[in-house]
C-alpha positions as CSV (number, residue, x, y, z in Angstrom):
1,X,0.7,14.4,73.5
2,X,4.2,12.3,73.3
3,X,4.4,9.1,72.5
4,X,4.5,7.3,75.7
5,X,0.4,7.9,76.2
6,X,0.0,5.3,73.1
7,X,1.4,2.6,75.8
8,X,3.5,1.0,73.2
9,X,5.4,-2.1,73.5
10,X,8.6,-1.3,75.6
11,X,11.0,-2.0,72.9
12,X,9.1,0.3,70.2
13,X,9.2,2.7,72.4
14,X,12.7,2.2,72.8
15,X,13.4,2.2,69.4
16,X,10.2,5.0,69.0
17,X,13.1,7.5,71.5
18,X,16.5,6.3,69.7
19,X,15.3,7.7,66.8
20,X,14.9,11.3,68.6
21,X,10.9,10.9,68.4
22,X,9.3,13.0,71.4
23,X,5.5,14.6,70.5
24,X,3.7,12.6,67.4
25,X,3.1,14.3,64.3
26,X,-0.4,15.0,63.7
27,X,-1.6,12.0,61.5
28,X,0.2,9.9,64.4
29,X,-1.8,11.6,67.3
30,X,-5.1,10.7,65.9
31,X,-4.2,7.4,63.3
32,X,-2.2,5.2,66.2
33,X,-4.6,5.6,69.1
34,X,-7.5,4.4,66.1
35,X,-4.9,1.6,64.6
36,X,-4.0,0.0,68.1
37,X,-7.7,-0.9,69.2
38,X,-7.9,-2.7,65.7
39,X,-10.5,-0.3,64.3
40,X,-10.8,0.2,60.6
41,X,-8.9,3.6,59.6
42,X,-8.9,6.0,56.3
43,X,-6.1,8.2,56.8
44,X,-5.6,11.6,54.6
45,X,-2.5,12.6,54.3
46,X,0.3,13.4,52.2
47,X,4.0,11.9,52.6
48,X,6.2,13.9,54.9
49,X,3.5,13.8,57.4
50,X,5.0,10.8,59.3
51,X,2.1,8.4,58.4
52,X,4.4,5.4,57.9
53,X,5.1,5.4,61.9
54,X,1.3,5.9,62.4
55,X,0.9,2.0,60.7
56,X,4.0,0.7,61.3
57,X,3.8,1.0,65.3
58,X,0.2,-0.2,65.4
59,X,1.0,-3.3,63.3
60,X,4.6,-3.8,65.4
61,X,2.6,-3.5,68.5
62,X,-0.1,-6.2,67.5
63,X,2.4,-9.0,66.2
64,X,4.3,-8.4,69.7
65,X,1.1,-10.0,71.2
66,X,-0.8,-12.8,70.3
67,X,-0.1,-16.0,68.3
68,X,3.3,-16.3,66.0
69,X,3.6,-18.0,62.5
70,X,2.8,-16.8,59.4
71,X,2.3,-13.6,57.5
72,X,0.3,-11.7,59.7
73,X,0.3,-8.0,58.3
74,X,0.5,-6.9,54.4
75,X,1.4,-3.3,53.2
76,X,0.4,-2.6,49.5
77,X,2.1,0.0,48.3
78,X,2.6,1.5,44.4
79,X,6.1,1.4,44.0
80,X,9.3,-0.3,44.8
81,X,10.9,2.7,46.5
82,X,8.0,3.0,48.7
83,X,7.9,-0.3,49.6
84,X,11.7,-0.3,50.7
85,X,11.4,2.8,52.6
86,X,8.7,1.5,54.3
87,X,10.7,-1.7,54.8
88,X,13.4,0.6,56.4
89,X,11.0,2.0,59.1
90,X,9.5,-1.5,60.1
91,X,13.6,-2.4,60.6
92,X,14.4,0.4,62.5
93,X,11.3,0.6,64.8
94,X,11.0,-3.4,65.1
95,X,14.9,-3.6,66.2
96,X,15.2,-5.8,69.2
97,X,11.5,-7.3,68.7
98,X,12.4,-10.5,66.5
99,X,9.9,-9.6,63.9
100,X,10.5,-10.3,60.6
101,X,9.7,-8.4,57.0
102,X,10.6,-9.0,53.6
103,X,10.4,-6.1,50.5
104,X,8.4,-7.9,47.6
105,X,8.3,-5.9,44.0
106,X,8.9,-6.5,40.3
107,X,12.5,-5.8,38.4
108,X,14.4,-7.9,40.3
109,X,14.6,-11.9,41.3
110,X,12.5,-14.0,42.6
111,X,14.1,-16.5,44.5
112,X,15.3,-14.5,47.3
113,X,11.7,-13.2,47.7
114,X,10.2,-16.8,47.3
115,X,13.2,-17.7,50.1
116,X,11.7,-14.7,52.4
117,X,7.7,-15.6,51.4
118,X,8.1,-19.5,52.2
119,X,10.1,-19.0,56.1
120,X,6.7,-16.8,56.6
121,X,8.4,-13.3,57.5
122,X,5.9,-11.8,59.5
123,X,5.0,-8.9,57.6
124,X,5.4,-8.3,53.7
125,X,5.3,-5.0,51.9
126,X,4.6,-5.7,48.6
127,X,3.7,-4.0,45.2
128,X,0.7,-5.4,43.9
129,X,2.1,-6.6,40.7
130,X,4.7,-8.9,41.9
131,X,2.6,-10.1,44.7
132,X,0.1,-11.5,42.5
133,X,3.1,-13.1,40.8
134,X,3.4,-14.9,44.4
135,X,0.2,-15.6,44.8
136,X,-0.3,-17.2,41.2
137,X,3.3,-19.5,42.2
138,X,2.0,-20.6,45.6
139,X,4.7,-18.6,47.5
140,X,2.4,-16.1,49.0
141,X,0.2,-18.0,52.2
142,X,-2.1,-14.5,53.2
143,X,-4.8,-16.9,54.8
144,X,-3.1,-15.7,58.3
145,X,-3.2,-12.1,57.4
146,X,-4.7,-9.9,61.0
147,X,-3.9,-6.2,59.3
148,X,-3.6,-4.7,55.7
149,X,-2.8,-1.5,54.8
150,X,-3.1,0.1,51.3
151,X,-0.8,3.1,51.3
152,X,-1.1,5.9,48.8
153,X,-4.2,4.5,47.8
154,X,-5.0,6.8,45.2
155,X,-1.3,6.7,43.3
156,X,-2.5,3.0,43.4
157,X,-5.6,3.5,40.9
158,X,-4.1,6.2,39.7
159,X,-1.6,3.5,38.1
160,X,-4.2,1.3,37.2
161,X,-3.8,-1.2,40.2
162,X,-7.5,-1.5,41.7
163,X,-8.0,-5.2,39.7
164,X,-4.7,-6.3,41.5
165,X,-5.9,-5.2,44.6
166,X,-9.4,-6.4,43.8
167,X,-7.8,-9.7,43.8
168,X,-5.6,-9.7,46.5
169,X,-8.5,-8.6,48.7
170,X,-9.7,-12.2,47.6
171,X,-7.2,-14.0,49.0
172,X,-7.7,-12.5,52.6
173,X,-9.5,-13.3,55.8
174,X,-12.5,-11.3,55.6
175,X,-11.9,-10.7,59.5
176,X,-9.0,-8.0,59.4
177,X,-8.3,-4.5,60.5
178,X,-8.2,-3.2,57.6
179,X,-6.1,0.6,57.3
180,X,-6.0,2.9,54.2
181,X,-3.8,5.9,53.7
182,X,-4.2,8.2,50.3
183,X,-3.7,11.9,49.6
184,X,-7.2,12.9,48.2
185,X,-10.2,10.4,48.3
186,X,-11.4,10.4,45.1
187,X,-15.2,8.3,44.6
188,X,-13.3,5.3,43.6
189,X,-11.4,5.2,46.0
190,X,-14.2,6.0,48.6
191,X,-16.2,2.7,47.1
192,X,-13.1,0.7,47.2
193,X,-13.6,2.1,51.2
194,X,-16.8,1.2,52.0
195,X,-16.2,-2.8,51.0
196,X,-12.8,-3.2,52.0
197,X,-12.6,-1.0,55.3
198,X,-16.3,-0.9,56.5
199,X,-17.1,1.7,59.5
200,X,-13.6,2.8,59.1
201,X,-12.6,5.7,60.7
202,X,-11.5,9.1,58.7
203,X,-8.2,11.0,59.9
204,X,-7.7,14.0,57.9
205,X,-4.5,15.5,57.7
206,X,-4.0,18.9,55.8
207,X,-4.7,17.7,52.0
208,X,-5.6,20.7,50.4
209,X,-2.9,22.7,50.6
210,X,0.8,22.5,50.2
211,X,3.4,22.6,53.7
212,X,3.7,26.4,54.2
213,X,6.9,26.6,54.1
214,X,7.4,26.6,50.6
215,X,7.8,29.5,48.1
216,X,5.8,29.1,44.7
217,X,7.3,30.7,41.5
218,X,6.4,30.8,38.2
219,X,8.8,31.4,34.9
220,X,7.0,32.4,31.8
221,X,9.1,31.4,28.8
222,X,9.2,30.3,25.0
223,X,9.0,26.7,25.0
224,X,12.4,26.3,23.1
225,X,14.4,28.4,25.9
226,X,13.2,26.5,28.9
227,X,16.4,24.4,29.3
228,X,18.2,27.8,28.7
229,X,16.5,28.9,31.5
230,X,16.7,26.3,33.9
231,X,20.3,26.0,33.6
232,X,20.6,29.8,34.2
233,X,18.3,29.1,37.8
234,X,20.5,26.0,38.9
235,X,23.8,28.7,38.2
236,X,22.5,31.4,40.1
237,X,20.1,30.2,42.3
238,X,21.3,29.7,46.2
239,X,20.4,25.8,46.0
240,X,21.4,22.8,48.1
241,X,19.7,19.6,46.8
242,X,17.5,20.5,43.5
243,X,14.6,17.6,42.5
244,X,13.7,18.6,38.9
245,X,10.1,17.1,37.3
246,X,9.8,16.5,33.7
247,X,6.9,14.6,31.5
248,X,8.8,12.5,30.0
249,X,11.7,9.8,30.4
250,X,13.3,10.9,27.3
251,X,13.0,14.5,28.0
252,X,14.6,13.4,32.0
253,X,17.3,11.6,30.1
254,X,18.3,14.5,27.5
255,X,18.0,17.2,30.5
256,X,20.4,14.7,32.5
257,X,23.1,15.3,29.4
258,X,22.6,18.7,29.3
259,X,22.8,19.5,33.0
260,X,25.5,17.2,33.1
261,X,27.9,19.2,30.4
262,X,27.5,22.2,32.5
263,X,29.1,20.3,35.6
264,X,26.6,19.6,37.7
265,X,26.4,16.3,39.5
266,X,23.6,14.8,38.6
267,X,21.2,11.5,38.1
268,X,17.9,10.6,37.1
269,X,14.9,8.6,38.1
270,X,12.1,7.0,35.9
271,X,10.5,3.5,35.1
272,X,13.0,2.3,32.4
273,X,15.7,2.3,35.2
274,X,16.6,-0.7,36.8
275,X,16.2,-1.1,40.3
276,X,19.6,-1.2,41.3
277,X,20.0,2.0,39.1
278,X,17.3,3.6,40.8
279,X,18.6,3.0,44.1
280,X,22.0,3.8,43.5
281,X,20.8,7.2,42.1
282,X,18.2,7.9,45.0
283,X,21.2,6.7,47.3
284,X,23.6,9.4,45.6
285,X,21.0,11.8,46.2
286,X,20.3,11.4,49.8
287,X,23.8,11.6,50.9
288,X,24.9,14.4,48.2
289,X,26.9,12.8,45.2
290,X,24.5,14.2,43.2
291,X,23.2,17.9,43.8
292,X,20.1,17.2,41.2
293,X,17.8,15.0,40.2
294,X,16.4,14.5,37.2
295,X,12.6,12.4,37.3
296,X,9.2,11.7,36.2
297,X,6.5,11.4,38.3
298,X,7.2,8.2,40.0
299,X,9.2,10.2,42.4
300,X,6.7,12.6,43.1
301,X,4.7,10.6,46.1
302,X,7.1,8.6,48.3
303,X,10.4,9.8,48.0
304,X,11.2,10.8,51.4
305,X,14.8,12.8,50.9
306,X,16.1,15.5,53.2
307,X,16.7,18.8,52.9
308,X,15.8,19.4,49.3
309,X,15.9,23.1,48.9
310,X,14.0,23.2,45.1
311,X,12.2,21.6,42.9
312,X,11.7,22.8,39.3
313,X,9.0,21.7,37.5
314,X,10.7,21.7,33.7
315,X,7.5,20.4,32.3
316,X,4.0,21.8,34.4
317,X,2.1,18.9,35.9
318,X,-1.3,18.2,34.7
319,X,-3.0,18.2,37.7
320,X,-3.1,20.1,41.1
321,X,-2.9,17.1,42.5
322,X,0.3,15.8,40.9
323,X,1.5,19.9,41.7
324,X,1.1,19.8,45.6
325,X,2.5,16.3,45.3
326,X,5.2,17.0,43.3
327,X,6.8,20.2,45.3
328,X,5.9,18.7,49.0
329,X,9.1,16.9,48.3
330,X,10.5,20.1,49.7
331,X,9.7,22.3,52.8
332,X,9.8,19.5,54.9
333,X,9.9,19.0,58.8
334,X,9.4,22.6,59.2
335,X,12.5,23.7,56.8
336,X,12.0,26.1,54.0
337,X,12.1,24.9,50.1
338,X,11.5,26.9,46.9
339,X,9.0,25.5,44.4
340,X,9.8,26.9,41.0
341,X,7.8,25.7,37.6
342,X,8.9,27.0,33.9
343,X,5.1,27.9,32.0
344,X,4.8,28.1,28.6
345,X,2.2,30.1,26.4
346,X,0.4,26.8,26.3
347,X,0.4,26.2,30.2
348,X,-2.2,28.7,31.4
349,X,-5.3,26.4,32.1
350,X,-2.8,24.6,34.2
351,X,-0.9,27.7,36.0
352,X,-5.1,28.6,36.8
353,X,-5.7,25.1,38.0
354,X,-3.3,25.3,40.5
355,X,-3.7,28.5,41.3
356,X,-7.0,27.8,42.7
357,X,-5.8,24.8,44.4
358,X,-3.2,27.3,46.6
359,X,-6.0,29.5,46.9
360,X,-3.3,32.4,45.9
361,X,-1.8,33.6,42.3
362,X,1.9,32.5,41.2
């Protein structure tokens, strides 16, 4: 399959060849053909799959035809990186088309995003958070809204969003296409599902296990030697880009200071930081300032970097889940990546959790 048999809009597909896209990946060959008729859609899959093109070319598509005015298409996504990257793609495939977008999320001002919400961009990707904060202000019209998307649906509840989205359900047109992308599909989520997407059609995208181009490695060692140890690794381990997991934001801050005294350049990522901070550090990252990074969990699902040859999981994760989600942020695109994670005495319900979720012993 390429892309010209989804019979896009000649300017997407314009932009769809610029960007050096040929075959679809496979949440694109069965999602898009689904999201153009208008039909209801659960999509599996994790990030790195390509499944922002597979929304953001159906929604381009539909707001090149039909009537004009208003927001017509809402993305709800968990965080504000997400929502910029995905505010990246719409730019870069809607180029020439006239449509308009706007990035709406918490930890920085209002009144630019108020400026955005009251010209009635035609589509908004938003955080649920701040877009309630809209909503409550008046700034946020969704009566026009055709298509919503919920992207990584499950990192949404998981963060304790489903009232917010509960309530910005409320505020939409019942008659929608209605598309809903998630890694797993927990029963939560699957009730959330059935009332929001009804006779939605599920594309499944390899879920349960992690790209295979990635190494798994454990390190057994004393909890009070583990930063011993991972410094040792980053010295004499081959590595380009390393992404390195911890628990904690204090633990991801002191580990920042300690790589940083051996001379590495480095950053870090968690919720205390800024926006601008956290951009400037992903920014750093992407284009190689910075060799690591230092982060919690709130870059495990979304950030979409290149060529990141490790990641070290200082602290384990606590679920399988949060494991496969955590080191698919290497081995992307068909390049190799090393997944390394430090395991204490404590750690071995955790090591067998996972374990079980490879289907193969670390």
């Amino acid at each position: 399959m390429n892309f010209s048999d989804f019979e896009l809009h000649p300017t997407l597909m314009a932009n769809v060849s610029a960007q050096g896209f040929a075959q679809p990946t496979p949440i694109q060959a069965q999602a898009i053909p689904i999201a153009l008729t208008g039909g209801n859609l659960i999509g599996l899959a994790q990030t790195g799959t390509g499944k922002t093109a597979a929304f953001v070319l159906p929604i381009l598509n539909r707001l090149l035809q039909g009537r004009k005015g208003g927001t017509r298409a809402l993305i709800v996504t968990p965080t504000r990186e997400l929502a910029e990257q995905i505010n990246e793609s719409i730019i870069v495939l809607g180029k020439g088309t006239g449509l308009s977008s706007a990035p709406i999320y918490g930890g920085v001002g209002m009144i630019p995003q108020e400026r955005a919400l009251r010209a009635g961009v035609d589509i908004v990707v938003a955080c649920p958070g701040r877009l309630l904060d809209h909503m409550g202000r008046g700034t946020a019209r969704l009566d026009r809204v055709e298509t919503l998307v919920l992207d990584e649906a499950d990192r949404m509840l998981d963060m304790g969003f489903l009232p917010a989205i509960k309530r910005i359900l409320e505020a939409l047109p019942t008659r929608r296409q209605t598309m809903l992308f998630s890694a797993t599909l927990p029963d939560e989520l699957k009730s959330l599902a059935a009332s929001t997407a009804p006779g939605a059609k599920l594309v499944q995208i390899g879920i349960v296990r992690p790209a295979h181009t990635i190494t798994h490695a454990i390190y057994p060692v004393a909890p009070h030697r583990k930063t011993a140890l991972l410094l040792d690794l980053l010295h004499k381990a081959d590595t380009g880009s390393v992404l390195i997991f911890t628990r904690t934001k204090h633990r991801a801050n002191r580990l920042l200071q300690q790589i940083a005294r051996e001379g590495h350049t480095s950053a870090v990522l968690h919720s205390n930081k800024s926006q601008n901070q956290r951009q400037l550090a992903l920014d750093g990252f992407r284009d190689g300032r910075f060799r690591i990074l230092v982060a919690t969990d709130i870059a495990a699902r979304g950030l979409d970097v290149e060529r990141i040859s490790h990641v070290i999981n200082y602290d384990i994760p606590d679920t399988a889940d949060a494991y496969i989600h955590r080191i698919g942020r290497t081995g992307r695109a068909t390049r190799t990546g090393d997944a390394f994670t430090l395991v204490t005495p404590e750690d071995g319900a955790e090591v067998r959790m996972i374990e079980r979720a490879l289907g193969a012993p670390l």
